[in-house]
C-alpha positions as CSV (number, residue, x, y, z in Angstrom):
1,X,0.0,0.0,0.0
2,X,1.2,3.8,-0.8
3,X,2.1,5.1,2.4
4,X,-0.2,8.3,1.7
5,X,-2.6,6.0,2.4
6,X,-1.7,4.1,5.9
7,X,-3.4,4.2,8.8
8,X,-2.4,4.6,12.2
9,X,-2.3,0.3,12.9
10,X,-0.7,-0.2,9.6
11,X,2.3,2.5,10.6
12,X,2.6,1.0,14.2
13,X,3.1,-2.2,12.5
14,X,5.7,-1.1,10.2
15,X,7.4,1.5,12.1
16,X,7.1,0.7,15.7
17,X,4.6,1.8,18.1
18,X,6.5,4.8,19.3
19,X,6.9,6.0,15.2
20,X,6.8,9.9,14.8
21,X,6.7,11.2,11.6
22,X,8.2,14.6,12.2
23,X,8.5,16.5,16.0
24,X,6.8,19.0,17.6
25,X,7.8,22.4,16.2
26,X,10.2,21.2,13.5
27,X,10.3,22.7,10.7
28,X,7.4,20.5,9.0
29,X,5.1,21.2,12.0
30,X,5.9,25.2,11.8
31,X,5.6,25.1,8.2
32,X,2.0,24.0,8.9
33,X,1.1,26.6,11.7
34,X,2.2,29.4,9.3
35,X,0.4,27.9,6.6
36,X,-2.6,27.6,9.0
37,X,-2.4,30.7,10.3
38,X,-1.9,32.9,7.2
39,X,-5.1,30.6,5.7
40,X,-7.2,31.9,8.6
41,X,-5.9,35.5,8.5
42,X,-7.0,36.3,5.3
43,X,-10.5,34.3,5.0
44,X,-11.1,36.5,8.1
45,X,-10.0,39.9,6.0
46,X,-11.7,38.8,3.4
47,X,-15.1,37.8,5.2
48,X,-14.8,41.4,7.2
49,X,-14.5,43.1,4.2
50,X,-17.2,41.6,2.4
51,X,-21.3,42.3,2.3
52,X,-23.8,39.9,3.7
53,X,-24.1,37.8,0.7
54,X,-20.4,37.1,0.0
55,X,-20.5,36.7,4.0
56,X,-22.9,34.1,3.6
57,X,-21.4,32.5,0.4
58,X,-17.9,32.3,2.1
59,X,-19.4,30.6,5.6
60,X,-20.7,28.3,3.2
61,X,-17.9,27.6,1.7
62,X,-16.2,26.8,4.6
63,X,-18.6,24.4,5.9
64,X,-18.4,22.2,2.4
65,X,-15.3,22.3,2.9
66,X,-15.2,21.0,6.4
67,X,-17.8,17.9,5.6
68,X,-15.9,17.2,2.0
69,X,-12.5,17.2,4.7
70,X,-14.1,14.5,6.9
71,X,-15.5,12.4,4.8
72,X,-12.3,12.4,2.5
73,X,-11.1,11.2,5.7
74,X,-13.8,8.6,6.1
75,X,-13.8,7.1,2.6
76,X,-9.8,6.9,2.5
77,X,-9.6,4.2,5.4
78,X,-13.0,2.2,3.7
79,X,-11.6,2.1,0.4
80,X,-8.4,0.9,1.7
81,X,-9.9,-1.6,4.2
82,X,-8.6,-0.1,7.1
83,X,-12.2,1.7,9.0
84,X,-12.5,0.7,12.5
85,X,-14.9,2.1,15.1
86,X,-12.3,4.5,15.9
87,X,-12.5,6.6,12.5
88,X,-16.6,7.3,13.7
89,X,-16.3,11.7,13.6
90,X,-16.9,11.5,17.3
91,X,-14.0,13.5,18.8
92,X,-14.8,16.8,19.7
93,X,-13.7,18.3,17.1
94,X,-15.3,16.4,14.9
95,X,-18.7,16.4,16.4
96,X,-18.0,20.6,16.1
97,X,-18.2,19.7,12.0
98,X,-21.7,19.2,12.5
99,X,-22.1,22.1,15.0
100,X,-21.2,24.4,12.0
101,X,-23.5,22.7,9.9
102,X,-26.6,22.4,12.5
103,X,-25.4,27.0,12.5
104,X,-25.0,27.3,9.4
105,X,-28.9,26.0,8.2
106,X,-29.8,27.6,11.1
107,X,-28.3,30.3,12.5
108,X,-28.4,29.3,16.0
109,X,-26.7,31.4,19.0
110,X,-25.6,28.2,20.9
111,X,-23.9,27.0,18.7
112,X,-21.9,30.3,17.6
113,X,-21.3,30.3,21.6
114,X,-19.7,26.4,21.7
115,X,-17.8,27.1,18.6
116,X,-16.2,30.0,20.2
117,X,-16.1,28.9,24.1
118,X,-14.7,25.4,22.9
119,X,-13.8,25.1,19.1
120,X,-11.8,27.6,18.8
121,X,-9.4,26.6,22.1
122,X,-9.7,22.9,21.1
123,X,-8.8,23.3,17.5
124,X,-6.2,25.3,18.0
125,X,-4.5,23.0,20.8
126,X,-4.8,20.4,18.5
127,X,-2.7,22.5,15.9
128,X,-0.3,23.1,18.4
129,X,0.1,19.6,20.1
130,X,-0.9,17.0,17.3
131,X,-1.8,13.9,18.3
132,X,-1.8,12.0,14.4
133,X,2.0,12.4,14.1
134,X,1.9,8.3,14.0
135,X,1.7,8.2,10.6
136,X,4.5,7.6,8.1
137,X,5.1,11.0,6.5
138,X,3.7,14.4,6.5
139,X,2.5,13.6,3.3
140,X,-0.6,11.4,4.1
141,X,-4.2,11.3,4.1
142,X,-4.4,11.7,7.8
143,X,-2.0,13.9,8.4
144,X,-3.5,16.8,5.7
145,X,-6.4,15.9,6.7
146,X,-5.7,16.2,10.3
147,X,-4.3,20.0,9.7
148,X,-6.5,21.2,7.3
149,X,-10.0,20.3,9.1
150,X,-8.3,21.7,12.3
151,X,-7.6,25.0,10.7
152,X,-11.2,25.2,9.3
153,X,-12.4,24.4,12.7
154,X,-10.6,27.8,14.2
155,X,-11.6,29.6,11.1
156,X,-15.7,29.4,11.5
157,X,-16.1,30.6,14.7
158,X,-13.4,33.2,14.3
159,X,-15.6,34.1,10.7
160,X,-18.7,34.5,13.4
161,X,-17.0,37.1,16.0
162,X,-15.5,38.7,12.9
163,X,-19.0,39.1,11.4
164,X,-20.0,40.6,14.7
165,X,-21.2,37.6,16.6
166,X,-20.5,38.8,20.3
167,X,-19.6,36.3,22.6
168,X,-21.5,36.4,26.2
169,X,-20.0,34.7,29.6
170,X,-23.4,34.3,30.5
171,X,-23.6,31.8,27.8
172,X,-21.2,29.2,29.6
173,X,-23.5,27.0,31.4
174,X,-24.9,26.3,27.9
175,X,-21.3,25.6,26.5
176,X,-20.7,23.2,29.9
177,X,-23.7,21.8,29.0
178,X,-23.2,20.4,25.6
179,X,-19.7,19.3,26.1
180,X,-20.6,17.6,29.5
181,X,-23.8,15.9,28.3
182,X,-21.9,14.7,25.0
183,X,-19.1,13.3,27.0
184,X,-21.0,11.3,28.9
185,X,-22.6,8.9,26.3
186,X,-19.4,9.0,24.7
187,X,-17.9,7.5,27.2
188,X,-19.3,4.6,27.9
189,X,-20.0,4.2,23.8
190,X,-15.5,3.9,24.0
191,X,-16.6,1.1,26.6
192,X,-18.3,-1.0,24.6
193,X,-16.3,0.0,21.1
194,X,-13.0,-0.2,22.9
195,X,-12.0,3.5,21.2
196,X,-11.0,6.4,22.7
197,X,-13.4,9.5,21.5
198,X,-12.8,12.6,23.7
199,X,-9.3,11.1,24.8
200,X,-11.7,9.7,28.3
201,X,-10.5,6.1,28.2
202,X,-6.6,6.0,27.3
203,X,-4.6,8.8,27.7
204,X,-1.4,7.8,25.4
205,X,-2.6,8.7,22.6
206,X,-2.7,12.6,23.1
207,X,0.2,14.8,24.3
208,X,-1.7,16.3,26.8
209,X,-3.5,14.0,28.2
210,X,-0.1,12.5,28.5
211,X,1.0,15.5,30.5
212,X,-2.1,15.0,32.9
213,X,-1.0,11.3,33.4
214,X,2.3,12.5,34.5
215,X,0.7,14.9,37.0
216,X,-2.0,13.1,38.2
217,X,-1.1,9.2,37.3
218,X,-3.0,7.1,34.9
219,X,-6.6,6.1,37.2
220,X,-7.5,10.0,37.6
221,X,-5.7,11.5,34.2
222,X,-9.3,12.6,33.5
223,X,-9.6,15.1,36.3
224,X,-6.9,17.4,34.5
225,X,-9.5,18.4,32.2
226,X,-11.1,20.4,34.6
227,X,-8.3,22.6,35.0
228,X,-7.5,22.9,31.7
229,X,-11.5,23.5,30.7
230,X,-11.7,26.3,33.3
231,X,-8.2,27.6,32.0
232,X,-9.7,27.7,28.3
233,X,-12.7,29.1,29.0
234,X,-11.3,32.3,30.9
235,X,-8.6,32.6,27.9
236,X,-11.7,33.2,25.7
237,X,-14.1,35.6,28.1
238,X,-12.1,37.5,30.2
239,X,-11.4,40.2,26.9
240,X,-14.8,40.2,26.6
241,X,-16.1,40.5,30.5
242,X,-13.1,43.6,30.6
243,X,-14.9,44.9,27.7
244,X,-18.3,45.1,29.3
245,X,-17.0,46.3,32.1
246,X,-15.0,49.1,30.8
247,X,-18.6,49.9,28.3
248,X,-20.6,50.0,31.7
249,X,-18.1,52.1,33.5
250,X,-18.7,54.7,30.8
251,X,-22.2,54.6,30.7
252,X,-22.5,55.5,34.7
């Protein structure tokens, strides 16, 4: 088989199960951030500086292109007889794919609010701290897959506040909500299909989660999220609770 093809099993098998195919900010992995960063730059520009219309055409756009990313994804491991359970779009990220759909049909505030409070953090993490280096080159369906759906997944809700889309604190219990209620079913789904969705039953196979392990050892590895959620979340609404609270200073 091409090795643009292989999935993670088939590398482990070939290369060994600790098999990396390039580090963490090398020059491959900074090559993509730049890429990544520059793509989401100026789709923002260009969506700020357009009318409602082209606004509308371009978010679109972007969520074809985040469906035609997954299931490019999806049909790659089928065709090549290597789909498992595991390859089901229930990570978080790719359960946000369908968030952007369920927004863009309808235009719904809770879901601009868990794109922003969540997607945005969890996409860009990802970016930053891969966890689909296992593959045999850079040059493979999973990686560029990996990457690309990733910086999509920054770029909608980054489209939203751009378009005006004001993010509220007050909004968080919603955002807890929906990532709390989604990760309990998911859990005990990983149970019975022995996969790892959300990263909530094996903690290897994500650098952080790693990091937690280390921390807080391999039974309770799952508690580190709640740090790190809390820590997320007042990244993204502290600018904006210092902006209401500079606007209601000048009213009074």
């Amino acid at each position: 088989m091409n090795d643009f093809w292989k999935s993670y099993d088939i590398t482990a098998l070939e290369y060994g199960v600790n098999y990396q195919c390039y580090p963490l900010y090398g020059r491959i992995h900074l090559t993509e951030l730049a890429l990544s960063l520059i793509f989401i730059l100026s789709a923002a520009l260009w969506y700020r500086h357009s009318g409602p219309k082209q606004r509308r055409r371009i978010l679109v756009g972007v969520t074809v292109l985040l469906l035609l990313d997954e299931a490019a994804l999806l049909l790659g491991m089928a065709l090549t007889g290597q789909w498992n359970w595991s390859y089901l779009p229930l990570h978080l990220c790719s359960i946000h794919v369908f968030v952007c759909l369920y927004n863009t049909l309808f235009d719904q505030n809770w879901c601009k609010e868990e794109l922003y409070a969540l997607c945005i953090p969890g996409a860009a993490l990802a970016l930053l701290c891969p966890s689909w280096l296992d593959v045999p080159s850079w040059w493979t369906l999973i990686n560029l897959h990996s990457v690309s759906i990733h910086a999509l997944l920054v770029l909608y809700p980054v489209l939203l506040v751009v378009g005006g889309y004001r993010p509220s604190p007050r909004r968080v219990p919603q955002v807890l909500a929906f990532l709390f209620g989604t990760a309990l079913p998911i859990y005990f789904l990983n149970k019975s299909l022995y996969t790892n969705f959300y990263f909530l039953n094996n903690p290897t196979a994500n650098v952080i989660t790693c990091a937690f392990t280390r921390f807080l050892g391999e039974p309770y590895y799952i508690l580190g999220f709640l740090p790190a959620i809390a820590a997320a979340l007042a990244v993204m609404y502290l600018p904006w609770a210092a902006k209401n609270f500079t606007e209601n200073r000048r009213k009074h």
